[in-house]
C-alpha angles and dihedrals in degrees: 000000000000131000110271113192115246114225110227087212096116101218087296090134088055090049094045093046083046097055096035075056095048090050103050083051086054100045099110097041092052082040089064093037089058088044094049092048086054098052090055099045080055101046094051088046094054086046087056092052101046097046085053088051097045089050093048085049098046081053087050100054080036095069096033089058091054099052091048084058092052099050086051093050088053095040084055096055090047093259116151095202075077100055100040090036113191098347110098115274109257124229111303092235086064089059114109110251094223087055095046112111118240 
């Protein structure tokens, strides 16, 4: 018989070729599981962004409702800054006479 020359690799292609083996059986498994981490990541993410745009919006409605009361408040005493809000005030002769003070 002749010498033949012994490899030092331990076995480690058998192992390589057996995980690369193990992982074409599980493809589809590590596939939905990839697919399933994404739609999470997306749907917290979605979450995140509509709880951002419902608070700006409930600022929103929140100042506007301040400054409705305030305009009420000044329609009330007779002031026109209430009733013509944050546009300039017109000439005072185009005033109503029913909404003049005094």
């Amino acid at each position: 018989m002749g010498k033949r020359r012994q490899s030092n690799s331990d076995g480690a292609g058998l192992v390589i070729l057996v995980l690369i083996a193990v992982l074409w059986w599980l493809r589809w498994v590590i596939l939905t599981a990839a697919v399933i981490a994404l739609v999470v990541v997306l749907a917290r993410w979605s979450v995140r962004l509509y709880h951002a745009h419902r608070s700006a919006e409930r600022a929103r409605l929140r100042e506007i409702r301040q400054r409705a009361d305030i305009q009420n408040a000044q329609v009330l005493r007779g002031d026109p800054h209430g009733f013509y809000g944050r546009y300039p005030l017109p000439d005072p002769e185009l005033i109503p006479r029913w909404y003049r003070a005094g």
